[in-house]
C-alpha positions as CSV (number, residue, x, y, z in Angstrom):
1,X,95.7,111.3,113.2
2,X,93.8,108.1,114.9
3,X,90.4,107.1,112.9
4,X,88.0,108.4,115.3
5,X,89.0,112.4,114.3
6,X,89.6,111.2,110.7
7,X,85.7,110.2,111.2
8,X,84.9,113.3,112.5
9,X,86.7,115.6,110.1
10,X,84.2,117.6,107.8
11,X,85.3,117.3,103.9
12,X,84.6,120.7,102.8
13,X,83.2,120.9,98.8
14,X,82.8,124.7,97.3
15,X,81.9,124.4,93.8
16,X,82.0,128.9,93.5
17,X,85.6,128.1,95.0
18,X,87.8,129.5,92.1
19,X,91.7,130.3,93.0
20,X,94.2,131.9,91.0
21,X,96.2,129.4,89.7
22,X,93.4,127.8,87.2
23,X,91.2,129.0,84.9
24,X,88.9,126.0,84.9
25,X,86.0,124.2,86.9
26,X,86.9,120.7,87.5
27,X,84.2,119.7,85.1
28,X,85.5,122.0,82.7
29,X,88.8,120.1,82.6
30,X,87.2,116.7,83.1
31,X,85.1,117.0,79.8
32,X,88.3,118.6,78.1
33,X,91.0,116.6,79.2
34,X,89.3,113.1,79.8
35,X,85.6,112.5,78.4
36,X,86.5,114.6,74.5
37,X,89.6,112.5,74.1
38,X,88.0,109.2,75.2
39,X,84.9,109.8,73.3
40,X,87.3,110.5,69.9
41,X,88.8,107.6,70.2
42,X,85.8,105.6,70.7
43,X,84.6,107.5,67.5
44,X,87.6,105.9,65.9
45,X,87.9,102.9,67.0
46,X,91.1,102.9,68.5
47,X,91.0,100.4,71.3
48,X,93.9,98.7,73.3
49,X,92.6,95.2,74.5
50,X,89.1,96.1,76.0
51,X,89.8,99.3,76.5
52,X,89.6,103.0,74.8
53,X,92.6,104.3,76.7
54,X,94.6,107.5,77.4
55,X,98.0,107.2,78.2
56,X,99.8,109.8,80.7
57,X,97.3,111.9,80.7
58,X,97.5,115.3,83.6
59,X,95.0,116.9,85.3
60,X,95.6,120.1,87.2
61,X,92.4,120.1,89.7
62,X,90.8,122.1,92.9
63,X,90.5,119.9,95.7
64,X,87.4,122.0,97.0
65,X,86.0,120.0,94.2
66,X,85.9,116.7,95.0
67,X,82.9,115.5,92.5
68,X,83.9,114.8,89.4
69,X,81.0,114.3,86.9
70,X,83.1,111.4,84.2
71,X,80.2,110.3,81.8
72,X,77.4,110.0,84.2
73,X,76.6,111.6,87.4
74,X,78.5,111.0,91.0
75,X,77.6,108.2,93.0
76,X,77.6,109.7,96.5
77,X,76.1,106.9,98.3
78,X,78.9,104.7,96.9
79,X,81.4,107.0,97.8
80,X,80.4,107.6,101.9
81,X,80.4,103.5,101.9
82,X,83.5,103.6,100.2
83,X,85.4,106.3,102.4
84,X,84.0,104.9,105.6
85,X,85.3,101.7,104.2
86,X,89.0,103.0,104.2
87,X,88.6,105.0,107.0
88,X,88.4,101.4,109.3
89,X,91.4,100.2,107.6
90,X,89.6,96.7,107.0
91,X,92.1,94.8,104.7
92,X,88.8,92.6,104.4
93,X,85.9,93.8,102.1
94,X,83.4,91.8,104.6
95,X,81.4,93.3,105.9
96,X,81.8,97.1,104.4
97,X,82.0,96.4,100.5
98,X,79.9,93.1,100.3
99,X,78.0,92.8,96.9
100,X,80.3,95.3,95.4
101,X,81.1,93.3,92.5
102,X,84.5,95.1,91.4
103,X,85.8,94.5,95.4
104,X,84.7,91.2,94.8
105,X,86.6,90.6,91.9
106,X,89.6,91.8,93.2
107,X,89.8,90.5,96.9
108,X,91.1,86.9,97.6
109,X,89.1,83.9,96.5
110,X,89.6,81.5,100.0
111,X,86.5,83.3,101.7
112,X,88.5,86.0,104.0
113,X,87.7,88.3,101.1
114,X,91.1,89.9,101.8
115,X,93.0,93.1,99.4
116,X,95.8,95.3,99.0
117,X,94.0,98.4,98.4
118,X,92.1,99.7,100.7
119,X,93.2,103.0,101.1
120,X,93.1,104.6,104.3
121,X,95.4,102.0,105.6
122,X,97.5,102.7,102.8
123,X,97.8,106.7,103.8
124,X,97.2,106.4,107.6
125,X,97.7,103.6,108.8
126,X,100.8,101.5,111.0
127,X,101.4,98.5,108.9
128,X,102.0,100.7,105.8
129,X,104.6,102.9,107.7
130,X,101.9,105.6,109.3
131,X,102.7,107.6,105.7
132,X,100.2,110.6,105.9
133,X,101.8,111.3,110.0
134,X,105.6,111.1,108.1
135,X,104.4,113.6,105.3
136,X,103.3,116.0,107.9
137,X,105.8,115.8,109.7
138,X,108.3,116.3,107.1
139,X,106.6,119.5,105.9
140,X,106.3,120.9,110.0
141,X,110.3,120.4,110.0
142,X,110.8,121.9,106.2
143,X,108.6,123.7,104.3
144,X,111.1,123.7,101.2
145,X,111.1,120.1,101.7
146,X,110.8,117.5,98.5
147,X,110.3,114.6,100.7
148,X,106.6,114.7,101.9
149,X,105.8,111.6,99.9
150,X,102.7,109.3,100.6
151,X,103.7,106.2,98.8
152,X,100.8,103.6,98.8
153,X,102.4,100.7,97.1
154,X,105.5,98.3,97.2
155,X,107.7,96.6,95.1
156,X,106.4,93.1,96.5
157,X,102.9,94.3,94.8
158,X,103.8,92.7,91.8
159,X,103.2,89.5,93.3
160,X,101.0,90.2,96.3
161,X,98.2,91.2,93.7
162,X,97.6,87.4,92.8
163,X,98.0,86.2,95.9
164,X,94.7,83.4,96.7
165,X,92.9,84.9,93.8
166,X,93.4,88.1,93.6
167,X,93.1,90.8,90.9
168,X,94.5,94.0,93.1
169,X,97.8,95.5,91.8
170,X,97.3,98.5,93.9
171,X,96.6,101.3,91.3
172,X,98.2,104.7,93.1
173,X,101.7,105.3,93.6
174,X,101.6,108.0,95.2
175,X,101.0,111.5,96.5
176,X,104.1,114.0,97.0
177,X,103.5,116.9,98.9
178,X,105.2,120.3,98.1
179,X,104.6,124.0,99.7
180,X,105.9,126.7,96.8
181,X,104.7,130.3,97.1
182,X,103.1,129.0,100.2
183,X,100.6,127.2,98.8
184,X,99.9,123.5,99.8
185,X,100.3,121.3,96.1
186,X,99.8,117.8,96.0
187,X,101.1,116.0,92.6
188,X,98.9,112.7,92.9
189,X,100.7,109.6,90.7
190,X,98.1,106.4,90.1
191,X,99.4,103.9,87.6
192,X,96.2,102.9,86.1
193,X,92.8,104.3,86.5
194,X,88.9,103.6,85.4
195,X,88.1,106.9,84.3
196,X,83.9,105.8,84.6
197,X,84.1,103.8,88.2
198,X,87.5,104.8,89.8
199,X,88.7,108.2,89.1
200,X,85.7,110.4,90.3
201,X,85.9,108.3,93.7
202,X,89.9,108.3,93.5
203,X,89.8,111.5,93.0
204,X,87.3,112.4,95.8
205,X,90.0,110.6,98.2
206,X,92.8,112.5,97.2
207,X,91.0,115.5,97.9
208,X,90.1,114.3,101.2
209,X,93.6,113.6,101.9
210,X,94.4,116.7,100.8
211,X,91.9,119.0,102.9
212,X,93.2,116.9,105.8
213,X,97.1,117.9,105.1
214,X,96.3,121.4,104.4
215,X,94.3,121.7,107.9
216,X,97.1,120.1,110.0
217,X,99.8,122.2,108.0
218,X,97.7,124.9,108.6
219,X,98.6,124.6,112.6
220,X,102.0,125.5,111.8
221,X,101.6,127.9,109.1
222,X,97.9,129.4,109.4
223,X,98.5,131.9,106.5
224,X,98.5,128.5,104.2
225,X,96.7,129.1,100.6
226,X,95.4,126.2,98.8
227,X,97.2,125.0,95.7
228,X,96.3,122.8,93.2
229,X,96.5,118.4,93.1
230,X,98.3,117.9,89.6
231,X,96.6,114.3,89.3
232,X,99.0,112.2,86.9
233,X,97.5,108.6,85.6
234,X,99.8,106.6,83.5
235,X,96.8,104.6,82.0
236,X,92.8,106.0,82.1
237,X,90.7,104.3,80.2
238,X,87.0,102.9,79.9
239,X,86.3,99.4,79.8
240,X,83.7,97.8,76.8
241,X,81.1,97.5,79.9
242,X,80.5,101.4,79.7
243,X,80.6,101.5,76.1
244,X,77.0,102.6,76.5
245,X,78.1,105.7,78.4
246,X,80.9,106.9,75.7
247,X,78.3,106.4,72.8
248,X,76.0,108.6,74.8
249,X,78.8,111.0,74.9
250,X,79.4,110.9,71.9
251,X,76.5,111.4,70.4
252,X,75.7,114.7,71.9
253,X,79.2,116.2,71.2
């Protein structure tokens, strides 16, 4: 798909959307899986540098619920300038993301303002290896397939992400695409993860990468049913800066 129908496609959020395969609202497991366990250990104590942090934790989530509520409410301003950020695939964070301190404190220091991680680039764009088009069309050839991968990052990441200043270890893997009892599921990998200013905005990403697969799949197989994204984070954890938000949490529970 070329960004001008990317621009154009409508992200769909039903919050009465309930299917078969879960039991829970995406707040429901949010506040179960992420904010109770986070707010215990901040009861406790139990920090790991700067961080209260939650290690491998799995999330089994509707992507028809794309606004995850993480210790305060969803910033949807952020998120359109965000998403129309990644949609123009600007490697740059000048001119879309000026001011935003944590894009400035990852992109390069030598006035470019250059990063790894913007994401749309990442999933659709050329000079990552067009990876969302190769996912497609590995699931339009094989639906049994088990290699419809979107992989965001690189092995050369590991010194790219200091390159001229930078903090930006890209922090997704990436998203593997599977359809089993012909549903569309999406197992979504990120190696770490802010659980306060990334994954509600991650996660709102991945669904919209999600509803776009499932509509283009949906051309070759229109009886398609949604499936869930099983969003796995290898490290999600809240930094000492929202401390203020976990004692709120806490306090109440």
């Amino acid at each position: 798909m070329n960004v001008e129908q990317l621009k154009e496609f409508k992200f769909e959020y039903d919050p009465e959307f309930r299917p078969n395969w879960s039991d829970y609202s995406n707040d429901e497991m949010i506040d179960v899986q992420v904010c109770k366990p986070l707010s215990e250990l901040y009861k406790s104590n139990k920090k790991v540098g700067n961080t209260w942090e939650l290690i491998n934790t799995h999330l089994v989530l509707n992507p028809f619920q794309p606004y995850l509520k993480v210790f305060r409410d969803f910033k949807h301003d952020y998120l359109e300038k965000e998403h129309q950020w990644y949609l123009n695939q600007n490697m740059s964070i000048y001119p879309d993301m000026s001011g935003i301190k944590i894009w400035e404190f990852c992109s390069s220091k030598d006035g470019e303002g250059t990063i790894n991680s913007n994401y749309g680039a990442l999933v659709f764009g050329k000079e990552n290896g067009n990876q969302f088009d190769y996912c497609l069309n590995k699931l339009k050839f094989d639906k049994d397939s088990r290699e419809a991968m979107i992989i965001y990052t690189r092995p050369s990441i590991q010194w790219e992400c200091q390159e001229k200043g930078k903090h930006d270890f890209i922090c997704t893997n990436y998203s593997h695409f599977f359809i089993r009892d012909n549903k569309l599921v999406m197992i979504h990998s990120q190696r770490s993860c802010d659980a306060v200013t990334g994954l509600p905005y991650d996660f709102a990403w991945s669904c919209f990468v999600y509803q776009v697969m499932l509509s283009e799949l949906r051309k070759s197989y229109p009886e398609l049913e949604v499936g869930p994204i099983n969003y796995n984070i290898d490290s999600l954890h809240v930094y000492e800066r929202s401390e203020k938000l976990l004692k709120e949490y806490s306090e109440k529970c």
